[in-house]
N, C-alpha and C positions, 0 to 999 in steps of 0.2 A: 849926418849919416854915421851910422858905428862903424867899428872893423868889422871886419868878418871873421868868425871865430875858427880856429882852428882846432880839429879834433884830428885824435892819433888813427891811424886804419893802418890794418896788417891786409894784405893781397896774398890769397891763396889759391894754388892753381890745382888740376885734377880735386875737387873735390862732388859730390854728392850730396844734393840736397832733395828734401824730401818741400815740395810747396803745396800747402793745400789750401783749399776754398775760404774755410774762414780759420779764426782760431777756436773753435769747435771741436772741429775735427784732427787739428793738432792735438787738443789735446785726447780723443780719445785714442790717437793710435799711439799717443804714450804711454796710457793706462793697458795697453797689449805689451804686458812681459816679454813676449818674442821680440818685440820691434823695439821696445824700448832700450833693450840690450847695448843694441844697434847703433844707436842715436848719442851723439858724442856731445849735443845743446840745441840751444832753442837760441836760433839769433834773432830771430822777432816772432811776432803771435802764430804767424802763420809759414815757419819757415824751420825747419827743423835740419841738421846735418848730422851726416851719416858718415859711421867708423870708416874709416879706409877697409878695401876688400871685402865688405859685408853688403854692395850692393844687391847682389844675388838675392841673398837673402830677406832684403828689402822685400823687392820687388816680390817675394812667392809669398813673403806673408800677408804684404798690400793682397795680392790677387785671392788666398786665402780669405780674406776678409771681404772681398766682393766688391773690390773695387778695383780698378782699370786704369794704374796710372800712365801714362805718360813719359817717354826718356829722350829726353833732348842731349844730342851731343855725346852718345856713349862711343866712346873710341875702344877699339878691343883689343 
């Protein structure tokens, strides 16, 4: 049996993530100037986060674009 390997993880709380279907579609809403502003990285294919305070804005240019996301967990 090997060890089990040990990787570093930072825990960050209030944050904003953008999760879409494949990474596809990550990447087109990166190639949107508006939204890509927004977006502070790409933590896997399909997982994108978002600037502190620029949810808002997220979310009208998602809708803008004609799509419908979703918002689990918004505290106001």
């Amino acid at each position: 049996m090997q060890p089990a390997i040990r990787l570093p993880a930072k825990l960050h709380r209030r944050v904003c993530l953008v999760l879409t279907e494949d990474a596809v579609l990550a990447e087109e809403l990166l190639a949107r100037k508006k939204l890509a502003v927004d977006v502070l990285g790409r933590l896997t294919d399909r997982a994108l986060l978002v600037r502190p305070g620029r949810v808002e804005a997220v979310l009208e240019e998602l809708r803008k674009m004609g799509h419908t996301p979703s918002v689990i967990g918004k505290s106001v």
